[in-house]
Every structure is written in structure tokens, then in C-alpha cells.
One Martini backbone bead per residue (centre of mass of N, CA, C, O) as a GRO file, in nm:
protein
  332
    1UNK     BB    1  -0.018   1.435  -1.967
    2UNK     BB    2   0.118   1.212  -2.166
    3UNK     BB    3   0.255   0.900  -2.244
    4UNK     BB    4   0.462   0.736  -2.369
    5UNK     BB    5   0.512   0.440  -2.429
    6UNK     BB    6   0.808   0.386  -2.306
    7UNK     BB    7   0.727   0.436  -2.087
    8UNK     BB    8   0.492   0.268  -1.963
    9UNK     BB    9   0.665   0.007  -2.031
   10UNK     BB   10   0.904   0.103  -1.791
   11UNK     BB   11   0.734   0.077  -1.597
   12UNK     BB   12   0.628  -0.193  -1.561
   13UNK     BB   13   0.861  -0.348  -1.526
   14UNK     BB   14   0.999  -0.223  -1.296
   15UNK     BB   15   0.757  -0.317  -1.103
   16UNK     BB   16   0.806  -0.626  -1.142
   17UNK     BB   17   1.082  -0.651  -1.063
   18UNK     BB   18   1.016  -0.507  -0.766
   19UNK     BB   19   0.860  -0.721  -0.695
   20UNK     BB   20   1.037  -1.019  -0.743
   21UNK     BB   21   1.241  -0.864  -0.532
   22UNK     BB   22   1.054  -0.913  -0.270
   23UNK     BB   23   0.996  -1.228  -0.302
   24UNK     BB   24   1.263  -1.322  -0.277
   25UNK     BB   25   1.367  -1.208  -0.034
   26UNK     BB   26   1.146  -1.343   0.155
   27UNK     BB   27   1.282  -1.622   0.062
   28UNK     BB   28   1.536  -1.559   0.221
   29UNK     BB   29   1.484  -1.539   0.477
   30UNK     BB   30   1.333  -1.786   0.564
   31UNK     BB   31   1.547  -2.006   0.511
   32UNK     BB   32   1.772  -1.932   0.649
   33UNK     BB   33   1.576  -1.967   0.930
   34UNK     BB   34   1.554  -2.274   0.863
   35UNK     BB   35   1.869  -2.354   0.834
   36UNK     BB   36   1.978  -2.285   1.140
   37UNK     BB   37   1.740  -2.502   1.271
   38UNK     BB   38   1.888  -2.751   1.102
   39UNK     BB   39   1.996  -3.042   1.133
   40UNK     BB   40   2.168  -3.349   1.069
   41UNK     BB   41   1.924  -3.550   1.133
   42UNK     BB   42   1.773  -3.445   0.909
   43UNK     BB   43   1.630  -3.422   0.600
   44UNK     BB   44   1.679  -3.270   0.323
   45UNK     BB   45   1.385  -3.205   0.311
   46UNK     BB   46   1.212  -2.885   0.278
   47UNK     BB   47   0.937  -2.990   0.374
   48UNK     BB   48   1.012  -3.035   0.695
   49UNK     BB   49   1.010  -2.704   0.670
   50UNK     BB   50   0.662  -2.621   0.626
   51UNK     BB   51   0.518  -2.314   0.601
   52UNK     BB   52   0.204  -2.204   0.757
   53UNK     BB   53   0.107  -1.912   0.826
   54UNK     BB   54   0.097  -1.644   1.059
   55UNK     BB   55  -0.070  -1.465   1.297
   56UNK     BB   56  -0.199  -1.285   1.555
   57UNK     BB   57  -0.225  -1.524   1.698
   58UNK     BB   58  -0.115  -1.575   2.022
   59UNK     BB   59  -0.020  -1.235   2.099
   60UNK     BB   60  -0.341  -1.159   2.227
   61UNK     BB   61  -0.424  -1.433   2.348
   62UNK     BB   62  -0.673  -1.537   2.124
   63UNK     BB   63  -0.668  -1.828   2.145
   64UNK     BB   64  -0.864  -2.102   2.040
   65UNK     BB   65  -0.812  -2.449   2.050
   66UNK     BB   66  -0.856  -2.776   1.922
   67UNK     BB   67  -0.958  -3.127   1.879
   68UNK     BB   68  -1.037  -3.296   1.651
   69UNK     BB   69  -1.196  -3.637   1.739
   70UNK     BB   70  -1.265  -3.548   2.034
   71UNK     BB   71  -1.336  -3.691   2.375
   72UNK     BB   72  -1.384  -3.554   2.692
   73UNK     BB   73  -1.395  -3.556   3.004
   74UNK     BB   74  -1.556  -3.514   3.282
   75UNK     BB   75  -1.706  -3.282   3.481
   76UNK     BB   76  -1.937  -3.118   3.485
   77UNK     BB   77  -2.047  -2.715   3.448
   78UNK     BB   78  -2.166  -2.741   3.164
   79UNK     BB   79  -2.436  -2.823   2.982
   80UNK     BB   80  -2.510  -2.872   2.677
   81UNK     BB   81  -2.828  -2.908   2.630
   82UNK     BB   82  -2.812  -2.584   2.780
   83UNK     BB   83  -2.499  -2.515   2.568
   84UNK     BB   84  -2.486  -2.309   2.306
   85UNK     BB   85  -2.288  -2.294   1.980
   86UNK     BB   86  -2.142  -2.221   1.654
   87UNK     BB   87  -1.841  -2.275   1.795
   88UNK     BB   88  -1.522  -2.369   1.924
   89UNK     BB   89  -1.462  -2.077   2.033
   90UNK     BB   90  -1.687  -2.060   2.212
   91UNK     BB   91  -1.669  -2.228   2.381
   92UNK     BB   92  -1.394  -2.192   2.484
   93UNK     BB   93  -1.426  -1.884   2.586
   94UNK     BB   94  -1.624  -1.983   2.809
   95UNK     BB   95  -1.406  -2.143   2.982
   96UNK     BB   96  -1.225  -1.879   3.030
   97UNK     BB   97  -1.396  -1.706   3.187
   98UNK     BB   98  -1.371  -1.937   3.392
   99UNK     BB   99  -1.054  -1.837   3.370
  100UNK     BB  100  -0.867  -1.587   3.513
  101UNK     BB  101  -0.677  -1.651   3.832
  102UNK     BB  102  -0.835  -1.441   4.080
  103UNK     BB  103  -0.983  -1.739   4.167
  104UNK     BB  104  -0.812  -1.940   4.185
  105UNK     BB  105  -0.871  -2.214   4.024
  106UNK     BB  106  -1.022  -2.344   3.775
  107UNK     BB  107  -1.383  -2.428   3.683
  108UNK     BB  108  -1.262  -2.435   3.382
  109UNK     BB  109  -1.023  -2.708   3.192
  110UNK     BB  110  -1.250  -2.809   2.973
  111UNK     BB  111  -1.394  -2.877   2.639
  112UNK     BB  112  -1.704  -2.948   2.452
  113UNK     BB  113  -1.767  -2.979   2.089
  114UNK     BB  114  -2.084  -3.001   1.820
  115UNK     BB  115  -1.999  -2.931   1.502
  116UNK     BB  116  -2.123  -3.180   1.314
  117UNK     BB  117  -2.422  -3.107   1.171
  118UNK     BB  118  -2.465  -3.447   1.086
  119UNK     BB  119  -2.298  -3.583   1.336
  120UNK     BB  120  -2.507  -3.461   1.581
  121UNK     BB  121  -2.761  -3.318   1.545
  122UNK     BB  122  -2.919  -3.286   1.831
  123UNK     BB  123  -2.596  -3.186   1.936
  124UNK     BB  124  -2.592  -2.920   1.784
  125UNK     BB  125  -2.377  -2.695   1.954
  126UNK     BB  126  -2.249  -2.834   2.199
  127UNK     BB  127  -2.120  -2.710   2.533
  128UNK     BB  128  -1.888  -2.836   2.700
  129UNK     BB  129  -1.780  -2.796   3.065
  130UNK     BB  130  -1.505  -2.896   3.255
  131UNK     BB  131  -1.360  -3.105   3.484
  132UNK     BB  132  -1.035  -3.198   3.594
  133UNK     BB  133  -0.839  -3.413   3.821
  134UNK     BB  134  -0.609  -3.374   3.580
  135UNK     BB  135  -0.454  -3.178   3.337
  136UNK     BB  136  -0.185  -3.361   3.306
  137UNK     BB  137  -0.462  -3.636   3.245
  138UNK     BB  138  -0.704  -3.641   3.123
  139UNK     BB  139  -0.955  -3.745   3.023
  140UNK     BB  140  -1.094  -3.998   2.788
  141UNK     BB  141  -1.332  -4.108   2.566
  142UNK     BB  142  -1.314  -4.046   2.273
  143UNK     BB  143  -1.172  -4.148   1.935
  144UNK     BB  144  -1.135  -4.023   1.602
  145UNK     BB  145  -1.318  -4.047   1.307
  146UNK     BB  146  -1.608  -4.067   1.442
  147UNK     BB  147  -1.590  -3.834   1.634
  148UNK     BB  148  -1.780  -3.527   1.669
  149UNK     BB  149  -1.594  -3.402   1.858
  150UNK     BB  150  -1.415  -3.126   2.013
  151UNK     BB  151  -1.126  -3.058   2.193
  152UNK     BB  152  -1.007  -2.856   2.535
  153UNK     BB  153  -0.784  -2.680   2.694
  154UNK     BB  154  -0.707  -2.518   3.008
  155UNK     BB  155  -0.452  -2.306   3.164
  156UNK     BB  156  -0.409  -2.178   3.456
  157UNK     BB  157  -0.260  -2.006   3.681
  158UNK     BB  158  -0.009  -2.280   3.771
  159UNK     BB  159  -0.051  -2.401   3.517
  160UNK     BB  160   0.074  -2.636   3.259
  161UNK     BB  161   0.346  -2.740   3.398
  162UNK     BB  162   0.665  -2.823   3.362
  163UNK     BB  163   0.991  -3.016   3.366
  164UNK     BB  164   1.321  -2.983   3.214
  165UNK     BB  165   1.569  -3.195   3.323
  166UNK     BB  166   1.905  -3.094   3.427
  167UNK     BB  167   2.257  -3.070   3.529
  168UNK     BB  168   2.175  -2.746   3.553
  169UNK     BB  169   1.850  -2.788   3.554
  170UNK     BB  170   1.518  -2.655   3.583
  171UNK     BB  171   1.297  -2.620   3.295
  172UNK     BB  172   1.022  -2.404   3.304
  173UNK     BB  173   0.698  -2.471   3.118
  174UNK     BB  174   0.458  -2.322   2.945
  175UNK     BB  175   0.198  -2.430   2.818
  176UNK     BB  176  -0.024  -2.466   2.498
  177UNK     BB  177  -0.354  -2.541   2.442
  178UNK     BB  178  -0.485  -2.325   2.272
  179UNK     BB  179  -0.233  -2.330   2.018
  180UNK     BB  180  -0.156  -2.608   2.109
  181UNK     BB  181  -0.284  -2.886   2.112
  182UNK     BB  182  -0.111  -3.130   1.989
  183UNK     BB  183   0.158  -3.065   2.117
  184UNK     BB  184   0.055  -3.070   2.408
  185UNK     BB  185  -0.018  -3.395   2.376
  186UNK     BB  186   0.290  -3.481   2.312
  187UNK     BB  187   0.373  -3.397   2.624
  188UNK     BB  188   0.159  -3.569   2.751
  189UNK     BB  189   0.297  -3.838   2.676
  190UNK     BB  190   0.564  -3.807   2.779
  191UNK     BB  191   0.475  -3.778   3.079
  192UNK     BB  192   0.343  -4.063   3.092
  193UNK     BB  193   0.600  -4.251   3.034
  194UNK     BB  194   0.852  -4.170   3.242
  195UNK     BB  195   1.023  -4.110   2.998
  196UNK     BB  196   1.358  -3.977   2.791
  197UNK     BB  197   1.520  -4.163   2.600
  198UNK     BB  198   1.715  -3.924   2.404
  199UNK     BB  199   1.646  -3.646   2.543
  200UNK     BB  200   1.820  -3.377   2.406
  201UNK     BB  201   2.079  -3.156   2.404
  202UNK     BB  202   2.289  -3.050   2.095
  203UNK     BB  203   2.271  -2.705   2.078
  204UNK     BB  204   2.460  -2.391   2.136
  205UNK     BB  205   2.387  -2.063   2.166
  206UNK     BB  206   2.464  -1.726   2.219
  207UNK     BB  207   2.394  -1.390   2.204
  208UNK     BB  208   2.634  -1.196   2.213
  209UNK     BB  209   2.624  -0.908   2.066
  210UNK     BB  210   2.319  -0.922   1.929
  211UNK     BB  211   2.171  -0.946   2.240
  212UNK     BB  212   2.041  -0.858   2.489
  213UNK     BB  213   1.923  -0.977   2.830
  214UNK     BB  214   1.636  -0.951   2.701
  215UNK     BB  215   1.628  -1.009   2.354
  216UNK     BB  216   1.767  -0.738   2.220
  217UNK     BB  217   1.839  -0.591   1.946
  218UNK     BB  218   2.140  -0.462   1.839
  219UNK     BB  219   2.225  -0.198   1.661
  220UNK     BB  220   2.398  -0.294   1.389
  221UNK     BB  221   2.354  -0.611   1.408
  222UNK     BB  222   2.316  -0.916   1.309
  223UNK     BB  223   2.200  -1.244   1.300
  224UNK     BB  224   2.385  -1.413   1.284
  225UNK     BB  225   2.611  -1.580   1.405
  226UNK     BB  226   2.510  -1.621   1.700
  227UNK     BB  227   2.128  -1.738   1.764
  228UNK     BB  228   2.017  -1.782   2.035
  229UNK     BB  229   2.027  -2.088   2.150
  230UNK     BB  230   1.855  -2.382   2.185
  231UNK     BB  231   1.907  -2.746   2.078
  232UNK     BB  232   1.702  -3.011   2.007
  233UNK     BB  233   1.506  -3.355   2.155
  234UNK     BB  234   1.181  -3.498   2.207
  235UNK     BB  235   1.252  -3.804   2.124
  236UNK     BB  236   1.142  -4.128   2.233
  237UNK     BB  237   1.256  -4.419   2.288
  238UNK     BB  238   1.001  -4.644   2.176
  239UNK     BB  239   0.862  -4.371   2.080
  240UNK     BB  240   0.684  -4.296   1.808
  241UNK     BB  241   0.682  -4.053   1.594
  242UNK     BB  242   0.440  -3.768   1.487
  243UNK     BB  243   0.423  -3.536   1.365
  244UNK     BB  244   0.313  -3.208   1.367
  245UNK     BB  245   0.108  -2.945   1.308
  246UNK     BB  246   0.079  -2.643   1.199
  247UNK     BB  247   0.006  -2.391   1.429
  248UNK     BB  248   0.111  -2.145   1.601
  249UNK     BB  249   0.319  -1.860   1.457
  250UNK     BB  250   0.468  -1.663   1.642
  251UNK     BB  251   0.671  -1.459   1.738
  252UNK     BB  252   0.981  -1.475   1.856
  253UNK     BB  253   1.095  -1.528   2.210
  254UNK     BB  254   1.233  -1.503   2.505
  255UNK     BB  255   1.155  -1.844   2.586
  256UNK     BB  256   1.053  -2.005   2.354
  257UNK     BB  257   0.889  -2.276   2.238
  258UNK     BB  258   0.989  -2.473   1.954
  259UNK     BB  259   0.984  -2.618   1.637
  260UNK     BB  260   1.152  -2.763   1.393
  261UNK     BB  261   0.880  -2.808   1.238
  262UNK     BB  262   0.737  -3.105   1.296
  263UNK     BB  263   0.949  -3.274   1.438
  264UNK     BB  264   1.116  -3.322   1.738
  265UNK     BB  265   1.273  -3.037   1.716
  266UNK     BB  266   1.368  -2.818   1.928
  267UNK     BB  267   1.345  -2.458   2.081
  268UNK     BB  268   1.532  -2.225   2.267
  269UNK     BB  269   1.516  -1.895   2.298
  270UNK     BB  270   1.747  -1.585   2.387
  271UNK     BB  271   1.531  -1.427   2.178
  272UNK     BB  272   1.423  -1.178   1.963
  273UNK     BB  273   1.287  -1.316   1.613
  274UNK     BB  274   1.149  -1.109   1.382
  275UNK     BB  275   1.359  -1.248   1.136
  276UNK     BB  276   1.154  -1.519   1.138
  277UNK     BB  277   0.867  -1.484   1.059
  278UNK     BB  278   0.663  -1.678   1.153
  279UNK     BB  279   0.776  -2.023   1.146
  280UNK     BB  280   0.708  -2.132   1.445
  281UNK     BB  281   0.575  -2.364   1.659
  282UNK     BB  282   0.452  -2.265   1.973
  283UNK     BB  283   0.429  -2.469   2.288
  284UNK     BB  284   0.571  -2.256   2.484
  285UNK     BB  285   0.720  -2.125   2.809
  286UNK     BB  286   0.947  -1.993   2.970
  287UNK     BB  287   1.032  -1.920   3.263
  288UNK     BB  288   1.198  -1.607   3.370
  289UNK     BB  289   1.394  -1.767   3.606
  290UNK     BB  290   1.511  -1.986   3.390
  291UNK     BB  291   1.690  -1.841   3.187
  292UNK     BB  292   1.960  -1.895   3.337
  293UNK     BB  293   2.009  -2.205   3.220
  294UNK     BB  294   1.960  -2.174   2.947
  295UNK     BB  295   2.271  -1.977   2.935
  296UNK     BB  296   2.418  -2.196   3.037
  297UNK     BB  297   2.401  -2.392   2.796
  298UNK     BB  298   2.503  -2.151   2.606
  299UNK     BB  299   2.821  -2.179   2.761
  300UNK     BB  300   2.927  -2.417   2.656
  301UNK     BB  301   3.070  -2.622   2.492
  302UNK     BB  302   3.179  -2.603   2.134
  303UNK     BB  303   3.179  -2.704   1.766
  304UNK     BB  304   3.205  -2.656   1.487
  305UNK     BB  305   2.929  -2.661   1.223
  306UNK     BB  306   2.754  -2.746   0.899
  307UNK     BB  307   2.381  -2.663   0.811
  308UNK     BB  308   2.316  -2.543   0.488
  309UNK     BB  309   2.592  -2.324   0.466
  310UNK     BB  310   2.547  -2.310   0.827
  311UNK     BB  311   2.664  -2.208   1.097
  312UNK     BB  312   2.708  -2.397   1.379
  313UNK     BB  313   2.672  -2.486   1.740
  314UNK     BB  314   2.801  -2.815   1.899
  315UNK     BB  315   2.772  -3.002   2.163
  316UNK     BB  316   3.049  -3.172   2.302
  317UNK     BB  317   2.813  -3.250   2.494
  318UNK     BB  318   2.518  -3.356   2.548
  319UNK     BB  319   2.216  -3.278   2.706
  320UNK     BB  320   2.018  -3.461   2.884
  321UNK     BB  321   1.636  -3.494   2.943
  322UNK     BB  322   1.364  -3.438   3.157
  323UNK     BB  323   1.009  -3.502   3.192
  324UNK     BB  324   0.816  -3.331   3.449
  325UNK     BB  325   0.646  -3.281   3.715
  326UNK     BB  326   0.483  -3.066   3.879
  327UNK     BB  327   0.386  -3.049   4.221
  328UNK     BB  328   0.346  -2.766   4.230
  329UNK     BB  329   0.265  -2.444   4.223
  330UNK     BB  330   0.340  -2.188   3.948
  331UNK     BB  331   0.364  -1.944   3.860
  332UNK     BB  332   0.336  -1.779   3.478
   0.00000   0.00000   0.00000
């Protein structure tokens, strides 16, 4: 049986209005997760929380990231020049594969591959996988933009742990750089640094009754304020910031350490964020053992502040913190 002309006319509207009622939903979600996690000290501009979508990389392990135009050196342990692949996920794949964790340090924790086939020539394609004698220091042979090769690092099972150290403990951290690349490497310049004053948390909020102690949302419960996290800065005077990109953007999850926005700004979660939609590069995650003091933290005195028309709760008092070398190896 046909239809009306304005019966069809008026389901077409029908249709856009709730596709457009769709798109606002989801920018008014995104939005409020971005102002809430925005401190009074960032700019106004919307533009330094800008999110380019993640997917489930690093979700299910399987992130394999590097650094273009960057050559770490190191006791090579496959040889490129015998040891080739089409693309720089396949060279990192390889490295992995030596670290699994379940014999001992890993064989291979850095790995460097020449993928720009103009500028690579006959050694396009070369896989090279090697071992650092530090791998929170790794070596570098050169950097910049005329450099053709791309690496990455490998942290292994009780590796590439720093530690956070507060006058309430120290939150130890898992590194990710097959994830977050880049911001690992901001990381480990400021362990190289030996110092980061000015690195402080200065925002702290309790998980309330909207989160059980594992991180779970309560059924029928709001989702903040309280927010559950606690929130810093990781920039240390007298050494200038750089943005960092936005890299994977994985579920936030409690104890996820991460981003805000393209930082020097940073939070730890003490709860399972699924309706913050992948909004911020996670470059780390506290042990489990550790979010005692997380918690600690978020029990501090706290003032009310109000940053782009939403309420947070700022330390009375910052608690300043130090990225420490951990000396011994920790289960991670």
C-alpha cells in the first residue's frame, strides 16, 4: 500500500530531527567530560581538550606504537639487514614476541624499523630489534626529520615502572609505550631531569557513593561531582612544555593515569569512566597495591571551585610529588 505524500514527508523530518537530537546528545557528553577534568589554569580555548577518536587499541593488548624520524641504538639482537617487514606494527610485533614475561627480562625492549621507502632505499623494510642496557634511559644514535627510521620501546613484565612519590606514599606506575609513545618519552625526560618542581596534584575528588571500592558504577547513581580521580601537573620548572599528540584513548578505568588534553595536566582515575567515550591519552596505570594512597589523596581537605559551570573540589593544601627511578623489579 503506498503512503501520503506527507506521511513520508513527515517521516523524513521525523528522522533528522532524531539523528541531530543524537549528535547534540553525544557533544553535550563529551563536553561536560572535558570541562570537568579542565582546571582554572589551562585556557579558555576548547581547542587544547581537542579529542581525536580512539578505538579499542590498547584495550586488548594490542597497541604496537613508535616514534617516526627517531634511531635508538642498543646491542642489536636481530639484525635488519636479515630481518625484514612491510610495516613498523610488524617490526614491534616481532620484538614482542621475544617479552613475554615468563623467562626472565625480555630479549628484545627496543626495536627500530625504515619504513620510508624513498628515503630507506635498499634498507627498506629492515627490522632491527635490540636491548637497551637501561631501558628507562634508553640510547639514542640521531633524531629529527631527516632521520628515515622509527622506534619503539618494550617494557616488560616488573619493567618500566617509575614511582610518583608523595608524603603519602609513592603511587608506582606502568609505563605504556607501545601505547603512548611519546608521552613515555615526556616521562622519561623528566626522570632524567632528577627533579620536577613544580609537579603537584592540586585537585582531588572521592569516588562517593557513585562508585564501589572496585571502580564500579552504582546503578542509579549520578556520575559526578564527586568525579573520582585525583588531578596534577606533570610540568617541572625551568624545563618549557611541549603538547604531546593525542595517542590511544582507551575506556578510562581505575588507575588509569592519563592526560588532559594534550597535558602538562594529568589524572588518576579511582573509578571505571565508561562515559567519558575514549576522550584522553592514557599513558600509564597505577599497581593495583597502590591505590590505597590514590584514595588517600582523595580524602584530603578540599575547597569547592566551579571550572567552565561545573563544580570540582580543589586541595586546600597541593601535595607536591616527585617521578622516582624504582630500583628493584615489581610485578606490574
Amino acid at each position: 500500500m503506498g503512503r501520503k505524500p506527507s506521511d513520508s514527508e513527515s517521516t523524513r523530518w521525523a528522522s533528522l530531527i532524531l539523528l541531530l537530537m543524537g549528535l547534540v546528545s553525544c557533544t553535550v557528553v563529551y563536553m561536560f567530560a572535558s570541562m570537568a577534568l579542565r582546571p582554572t589554569i589551562v585556557s579558555s580555548n576548547l581547542e587544547s581538550l581537542a579529542f581525536v577518536g580512539g578505538d579499542l587499541e590498547g584495550e586488548s593488548g594490542e597497541c604496537c606504537r613508535g616514534i617516526e624520524n627517531l634511531e635508538l641504538w642498543g646491542a642489536a639482537v636481530k639484525w635488519g639487514s636479515e630481518f625484514k617487514f612491510n610495516s613498523s606494527e610488524e617490526c614491534c610485533k616481532a620484538c614482542k614476541a621475544m617479552c613475554t614475561g615468563n623467562h626472565g627480562p625480555c630479549l628484545c625492549d627496543s626495536w627500530v624499523f625504515c619504513g620510508n621507502r624513498e628515503a630507506c632505499g635498499k634498507k627498506f623494510g629492515e627490522c632491527w630489534l635490540k636491548k637497551q642496557k637501561d631501558t628507562l634511559a634508553p640510547e639514542r644514535q640521531q633524531a629529527g626529520t631527516k632521520v628515515s627510521w622509527t622506534s619503539g620501546l618494550i617494557f616488560g613484565k616488573g619493567e618500566g615502572i617509575v614511582g610518583l612519590e608523595t608524603e603519602y606514599g609513592t603511587l608506582h606506575i606502568k609505563l605504556l609505550p607501545d601505547c603512548a609513545p611519546h608521552s613515555v618519552v615526556y616521562i622519561l625526560e623528566l626522570l632524567g631531569l632528577r627533579h620536577c618542581a613544580g609537579c603537584q596534584f592540586y585537585r582531588a575528588e572521592s569516588r562517593g557513593k557513585i562508585w564501589d571500592s572496585k571502580g564500579n558504577h552504582i546503578k542509579d547513581a549520578s556520575f559526578g561531582p564527586p568525579f573520582a580521580l585525583i588531578q596534577g601537573t606533570l610540568e617541572a620548572k625551568g624545563s618549557p612544555f611541549k603538547h604531546i599528540p593525542t595517542e590511544v584513548c582507551p575506556t578510562i578505568k581505575r588507575g588509569s593515569v592519563a592526560w588532559v588534553g594534550s597535558g602538562p595536566e594529568f589524572f588518576i582515575s579511582l573509578a571505571n569512566h565508561r562515559e567519558w567515550k575514549k576522550s584522553y591519552t592514557v599513558f600509564g596505570s597505577v599497581l593495583p597495591e597502590d591505590m590505597g594512597i590514590a584514595e588517600k589523596i582523595a580524602q584530603l581537605p578540599t575547597k569547592p571551585d566551579v571550572w567552565s559551570n561545573i563544580n570540582v573540589s580543589v586541595l586546600e593544601k597541593p601535595v607536591p610529588l616527585l617521578i622516582r627511578r624504582i630500583k628493584k623489579s615489581l610485578e606490574s
